[in-house]
C-alpha positions as CSV (number, residue, x, y, z in Angstrom):
1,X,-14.8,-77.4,-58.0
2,X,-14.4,-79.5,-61.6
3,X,-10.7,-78.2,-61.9
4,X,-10.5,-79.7,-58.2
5,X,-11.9,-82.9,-59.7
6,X,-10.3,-82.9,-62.3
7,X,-6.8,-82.8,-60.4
8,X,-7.7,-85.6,-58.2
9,X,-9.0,-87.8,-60.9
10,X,-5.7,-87.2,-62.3
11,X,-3.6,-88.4,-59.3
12,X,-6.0,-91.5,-58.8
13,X,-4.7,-92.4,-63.0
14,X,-0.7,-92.0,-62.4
15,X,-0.7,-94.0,-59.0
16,X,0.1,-97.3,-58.7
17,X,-3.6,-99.5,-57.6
18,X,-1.8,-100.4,-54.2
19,X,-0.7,-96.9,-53.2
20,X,-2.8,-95.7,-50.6
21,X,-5.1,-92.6,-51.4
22,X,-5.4,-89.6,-49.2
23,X,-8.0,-87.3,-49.9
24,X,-8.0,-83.7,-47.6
25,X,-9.7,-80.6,-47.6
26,X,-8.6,-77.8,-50.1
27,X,-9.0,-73.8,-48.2
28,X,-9.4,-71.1,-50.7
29,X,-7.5,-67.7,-50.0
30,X,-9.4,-65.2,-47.8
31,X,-9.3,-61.7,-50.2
32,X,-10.3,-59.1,-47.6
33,X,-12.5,-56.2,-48.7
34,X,-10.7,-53.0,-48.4
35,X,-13.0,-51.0,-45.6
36,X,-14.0,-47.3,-47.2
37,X,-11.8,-44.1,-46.0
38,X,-13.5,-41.1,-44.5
39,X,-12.4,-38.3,-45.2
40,X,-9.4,-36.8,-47.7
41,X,-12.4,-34.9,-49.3
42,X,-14.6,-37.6,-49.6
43,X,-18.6,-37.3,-48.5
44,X,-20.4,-40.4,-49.8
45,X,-23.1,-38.6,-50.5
46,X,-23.0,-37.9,-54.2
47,X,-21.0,-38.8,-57.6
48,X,-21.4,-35.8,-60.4
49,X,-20.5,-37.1,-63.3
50,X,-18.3,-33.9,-65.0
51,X,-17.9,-33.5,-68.5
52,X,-14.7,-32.9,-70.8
53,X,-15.5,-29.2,-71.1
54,X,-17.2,-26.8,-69.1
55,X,-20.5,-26.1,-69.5
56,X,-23.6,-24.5,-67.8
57,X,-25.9,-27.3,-68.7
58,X,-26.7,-29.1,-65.2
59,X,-24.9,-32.1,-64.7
60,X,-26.1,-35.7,-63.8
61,X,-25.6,-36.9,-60.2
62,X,-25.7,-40.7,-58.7
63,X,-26.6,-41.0,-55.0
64,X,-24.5,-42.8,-53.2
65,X,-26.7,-42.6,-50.2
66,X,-23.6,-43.0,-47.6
67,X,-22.0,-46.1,-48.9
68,X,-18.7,-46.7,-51.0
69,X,-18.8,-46.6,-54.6
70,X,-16.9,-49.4,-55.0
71,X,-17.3,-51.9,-52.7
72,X,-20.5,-50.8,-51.5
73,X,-20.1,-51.1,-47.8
74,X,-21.7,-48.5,-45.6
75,X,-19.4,-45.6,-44.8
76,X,-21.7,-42.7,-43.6
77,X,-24.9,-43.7,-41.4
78,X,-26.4,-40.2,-41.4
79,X,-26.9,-40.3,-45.1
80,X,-29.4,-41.7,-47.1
81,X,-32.5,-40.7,-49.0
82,X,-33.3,-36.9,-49.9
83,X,-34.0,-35.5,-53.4
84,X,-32.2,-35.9,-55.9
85,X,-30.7,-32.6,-58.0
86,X,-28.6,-31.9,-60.9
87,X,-25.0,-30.1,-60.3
88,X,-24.5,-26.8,-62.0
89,X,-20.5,-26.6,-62.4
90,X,-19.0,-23.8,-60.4
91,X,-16.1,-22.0,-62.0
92,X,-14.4,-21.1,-59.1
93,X,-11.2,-19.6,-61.1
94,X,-11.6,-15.8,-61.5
95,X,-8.8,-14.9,-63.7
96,X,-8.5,-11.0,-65.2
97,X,-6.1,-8.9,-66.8
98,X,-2.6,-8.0,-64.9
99,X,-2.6,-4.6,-66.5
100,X,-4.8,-2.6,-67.7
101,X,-9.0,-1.9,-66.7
102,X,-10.8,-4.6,-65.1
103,X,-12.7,-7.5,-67.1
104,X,-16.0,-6.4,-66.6
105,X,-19.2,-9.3,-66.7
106,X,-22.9,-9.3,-66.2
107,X,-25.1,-11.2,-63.9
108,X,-27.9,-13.2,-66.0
109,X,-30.0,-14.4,-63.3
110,X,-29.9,-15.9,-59.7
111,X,-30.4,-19.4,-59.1
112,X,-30.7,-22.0,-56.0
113,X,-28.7,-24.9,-55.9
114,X,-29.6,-28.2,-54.3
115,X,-26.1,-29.2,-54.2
116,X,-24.8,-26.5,-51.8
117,X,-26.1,-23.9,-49.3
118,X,-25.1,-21.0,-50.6
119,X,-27.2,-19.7,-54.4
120,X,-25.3,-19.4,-57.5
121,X,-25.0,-16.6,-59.9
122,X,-25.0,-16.9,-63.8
123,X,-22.5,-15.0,-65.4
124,X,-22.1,-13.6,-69.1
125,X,-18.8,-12.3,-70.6
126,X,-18.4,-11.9,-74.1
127,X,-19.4,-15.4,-75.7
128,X,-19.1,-17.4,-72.6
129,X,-21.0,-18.2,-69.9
130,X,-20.2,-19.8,-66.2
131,X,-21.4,-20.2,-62.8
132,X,-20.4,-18.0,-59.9
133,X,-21.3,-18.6,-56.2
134,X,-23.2,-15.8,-55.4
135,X,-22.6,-12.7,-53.0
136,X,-25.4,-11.8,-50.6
137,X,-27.2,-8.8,-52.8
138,X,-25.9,-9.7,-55.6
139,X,-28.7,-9.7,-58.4
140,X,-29.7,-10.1,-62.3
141,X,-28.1,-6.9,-64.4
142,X,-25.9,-6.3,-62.1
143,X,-22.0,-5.7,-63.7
144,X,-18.8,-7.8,-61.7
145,X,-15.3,-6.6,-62.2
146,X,-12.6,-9.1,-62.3
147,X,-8.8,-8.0,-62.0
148,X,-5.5,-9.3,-61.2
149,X,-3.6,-6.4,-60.6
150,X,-2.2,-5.3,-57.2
151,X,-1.9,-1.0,-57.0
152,X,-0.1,0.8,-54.8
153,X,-2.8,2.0,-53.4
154,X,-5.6,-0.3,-52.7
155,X,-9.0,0.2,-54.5
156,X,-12.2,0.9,-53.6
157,X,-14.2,-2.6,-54.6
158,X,-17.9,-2.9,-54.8
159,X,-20.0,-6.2,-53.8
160,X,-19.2,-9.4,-56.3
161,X,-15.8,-8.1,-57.6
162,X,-12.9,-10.5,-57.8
163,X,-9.6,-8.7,-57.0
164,X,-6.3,-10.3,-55.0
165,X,-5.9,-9.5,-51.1
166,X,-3.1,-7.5,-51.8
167,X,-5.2,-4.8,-54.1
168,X,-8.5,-4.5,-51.0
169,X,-8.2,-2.4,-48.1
170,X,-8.0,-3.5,-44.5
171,X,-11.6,-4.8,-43.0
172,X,-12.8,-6.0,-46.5
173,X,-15.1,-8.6,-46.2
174,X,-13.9,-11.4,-48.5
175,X,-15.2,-15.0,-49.2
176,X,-13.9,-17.8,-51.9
177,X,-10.4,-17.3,-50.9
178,X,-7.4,-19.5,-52.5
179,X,-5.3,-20.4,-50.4
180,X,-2.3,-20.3,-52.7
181,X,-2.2,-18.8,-56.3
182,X,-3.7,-20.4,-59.4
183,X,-6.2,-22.7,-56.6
184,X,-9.4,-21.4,-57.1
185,X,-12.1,-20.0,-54.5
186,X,-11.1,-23.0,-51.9
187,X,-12.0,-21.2,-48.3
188,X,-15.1,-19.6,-47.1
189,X,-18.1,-20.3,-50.1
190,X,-20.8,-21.8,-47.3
191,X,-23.7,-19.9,-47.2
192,X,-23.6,-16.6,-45.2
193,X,-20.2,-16.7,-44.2
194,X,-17.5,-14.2,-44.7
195,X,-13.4,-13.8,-43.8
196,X,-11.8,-10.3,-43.3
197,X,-8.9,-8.7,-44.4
198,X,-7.0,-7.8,-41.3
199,X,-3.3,-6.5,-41.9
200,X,-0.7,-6.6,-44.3
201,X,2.6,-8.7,-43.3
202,X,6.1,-8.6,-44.3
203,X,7.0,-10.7,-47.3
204,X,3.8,-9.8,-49.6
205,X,1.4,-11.6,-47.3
206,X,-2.0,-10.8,-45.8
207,X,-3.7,-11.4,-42.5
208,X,-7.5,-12.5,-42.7
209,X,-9.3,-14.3,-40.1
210,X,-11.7,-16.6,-40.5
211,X,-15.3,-17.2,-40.0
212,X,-13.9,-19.7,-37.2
213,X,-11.9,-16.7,-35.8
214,X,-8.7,-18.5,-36.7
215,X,-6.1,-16.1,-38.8
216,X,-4.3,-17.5,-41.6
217,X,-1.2,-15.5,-43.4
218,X,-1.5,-15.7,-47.2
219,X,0.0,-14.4,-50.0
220,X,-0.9,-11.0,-51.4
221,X,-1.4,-12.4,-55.1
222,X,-4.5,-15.2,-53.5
223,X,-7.9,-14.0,-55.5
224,X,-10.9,-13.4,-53.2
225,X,-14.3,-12.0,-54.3
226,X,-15.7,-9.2,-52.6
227,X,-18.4,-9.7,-50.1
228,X,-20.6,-11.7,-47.9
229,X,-21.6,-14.9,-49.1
230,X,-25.5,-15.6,-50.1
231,X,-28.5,-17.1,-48.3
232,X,-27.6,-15.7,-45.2
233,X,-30.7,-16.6,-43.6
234,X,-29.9,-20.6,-43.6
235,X,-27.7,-21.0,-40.2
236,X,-30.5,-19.3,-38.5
237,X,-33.9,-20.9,-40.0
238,X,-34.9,-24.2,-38.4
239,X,-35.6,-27.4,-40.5
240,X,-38.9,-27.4,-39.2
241,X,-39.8,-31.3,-39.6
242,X,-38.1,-34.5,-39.5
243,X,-39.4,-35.4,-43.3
244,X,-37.9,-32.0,-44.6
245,X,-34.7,-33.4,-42.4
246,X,-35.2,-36.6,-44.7
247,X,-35.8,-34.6,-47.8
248,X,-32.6,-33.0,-47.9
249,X,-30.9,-36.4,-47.5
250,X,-30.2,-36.9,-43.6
251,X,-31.4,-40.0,-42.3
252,X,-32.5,-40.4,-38.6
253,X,-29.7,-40.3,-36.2
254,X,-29.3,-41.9,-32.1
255,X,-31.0,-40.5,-29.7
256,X,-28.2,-40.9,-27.2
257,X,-25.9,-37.8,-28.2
258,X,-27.1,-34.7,-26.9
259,X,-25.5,-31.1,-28.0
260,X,-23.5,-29.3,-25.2
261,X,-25.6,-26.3,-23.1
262,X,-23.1,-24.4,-21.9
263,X,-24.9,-24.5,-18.3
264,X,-22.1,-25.2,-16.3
265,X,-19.7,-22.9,-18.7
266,X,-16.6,-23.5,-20.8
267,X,-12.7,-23.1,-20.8
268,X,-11.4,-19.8,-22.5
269,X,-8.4,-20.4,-24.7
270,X,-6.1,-18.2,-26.0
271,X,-6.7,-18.3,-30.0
272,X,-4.0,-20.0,-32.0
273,X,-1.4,-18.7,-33.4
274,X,-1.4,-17.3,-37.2
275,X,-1.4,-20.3,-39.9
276,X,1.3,-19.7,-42.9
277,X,0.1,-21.0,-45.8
278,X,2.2,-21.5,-49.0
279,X,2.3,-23.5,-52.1
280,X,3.2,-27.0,-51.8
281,X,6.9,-28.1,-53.1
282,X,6.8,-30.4,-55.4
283,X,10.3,-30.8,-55.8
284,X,10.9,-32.3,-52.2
285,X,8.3,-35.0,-52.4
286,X,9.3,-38.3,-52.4
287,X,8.3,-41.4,-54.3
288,X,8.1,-44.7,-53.1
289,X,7.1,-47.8,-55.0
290,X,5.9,-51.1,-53.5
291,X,7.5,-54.1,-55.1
292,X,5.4,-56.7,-53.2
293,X,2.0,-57.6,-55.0
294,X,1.0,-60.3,-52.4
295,X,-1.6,-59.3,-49.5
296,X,-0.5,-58.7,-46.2
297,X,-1.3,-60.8,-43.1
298,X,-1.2,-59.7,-39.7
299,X,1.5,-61.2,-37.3
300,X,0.7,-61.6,-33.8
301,X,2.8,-60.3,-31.4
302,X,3.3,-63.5,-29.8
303,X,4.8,-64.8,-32.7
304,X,8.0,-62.8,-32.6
305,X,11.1,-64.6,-30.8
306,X,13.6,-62.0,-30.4
């Protein structure tokens, strides 16, 4: 408002005394808030606040409690509250020797984690330490093996190993599954759940369904670890209260939406077919750069005269 003053006691010095003076109304630009974007990975529920270099030493978490961190609007309504916990770091790359024995490590202890459903194994080898998500009898003492090298004939894994698709025999449970090479345990690491190795496929892929039922075709070099996920007893015990519901961060939600019976039955579909999964190109991608650094306004469709 003073640099507004200012220019209008300006304009009232360089006029003449018998010009007339008109005086209107100055509207500031509107600056709309950008609305928060749900989903692309995004949960709203918790910031952890990583570190430069791995470590084991639990990492400090903010809340978000359902709203965006930057403009603080409310994106999730069925978050809010709960307990808070530190994050312990999950390494999820298991990377061994391509020739040679296995890598061989030790299990120090199992731990639960607040941040996740399934529990999380600590693992020594050599001089360093990391976090593991856990198998489902998996415990302290017991010794991992960790390969990347596909036989000819397949090997015969025990519980917690870490080998590639293409090196287990058919019907092997699996879970932390990359999807492509290099990824990292990406599919299957909720609590209890499991995929299985169903058939090999031409051009050095696998077949392994899902705990959705769904098949997906990846390649043969995609690391898995051996095994059922842990904590298999979550899906099937109840929360018990609404406060435990509020402990572990959910607030209340509407009392209109009710969960399907099945009473009157359901449609039978024929599954879908098998998902090819391969690395991304990055090569083909495109680039496009925005030259204009004014805001948009929406145009009515009543406005355009064709």
């Amino acid at each position: 408002m003073t640099s507004l003053a200012k220019a209008l006691q300006k304009l009232s010095i360089t006029q003449s005394k018998n010009a007339p003076i008109f005086l209107c109304s100055v509207r500031q630009r509107h600056v709309p808030v950008p609305k928060p974007v749900i989903g692309n990975g995004k949960s709203y529920r918790r910031i952890v606040h990583f570190t430069e270099k791995y470590t084991v030493k639990p990492l400090e978490v903010t809340n978000l409690g359902g709203r965006d961190p930057e403009t603080g609007r409310l994106a999730v309504k069925g978050i809010g509250g709960g307990i808070k916990h530190k994050y312990h770091w999950i390494d999820w790359k298991r990377v061994g020797p391509t020739e040679g024995p296995p890598q061989v490590e030790r299990v120090i202890k199992i731990i639960k984690d607040g941040c996740r459903t399934a529990h999380v194994a600590l693992v020594a080898c050599g001089d360093r330490l990391k976090y593991i998500i856990a198998t489902e009898n998996m415990k302290a003492g017991d010794l991992i093996k960790t390969s990347c090298h596909i036989p000819r004939i397949p090997v015969r894994p025990n519980e917690g190993d870490a080998y590639p698709l293409g090196a287990l025999p058919i019907g092997t449970q699996i879970n932390c599954v990359e999807m492509y090479p290099g990824l990292g345990g990406f599919l299957v690491h909720s609590a209890g759940t499991f995929a299985t190795i169903l058939r090999k496929a031409p051009n050095n892929r696998v077949i392994i369904m899902m705990p959705s039922k769904k098949e997906f075709s990846l390649l043969e070099s995609c690391m898995c670890t051996v095994g059922r996920v842990s904590n298999v007893e979550y899906a099937s015990t109840p929360i018990g209260s609404a406060q435990k519901n509020r402990e572990l961060g959910n607030r209340p939600r509407s009392g209109w939406w009710q969960r399907k019976t099945g009473r009157f039955g359901r449609k039978i579909r024929k599954p879908p077919p098998v998902k090819v999964i391969s690395p991304k190109d990055a090569k083909n991608t495109e680039v496009v750069t925005l030259s204009f650094d004014g805001l948009f306004s929406k145009t009515l469709n009543h406005q355009f005269h064709y």
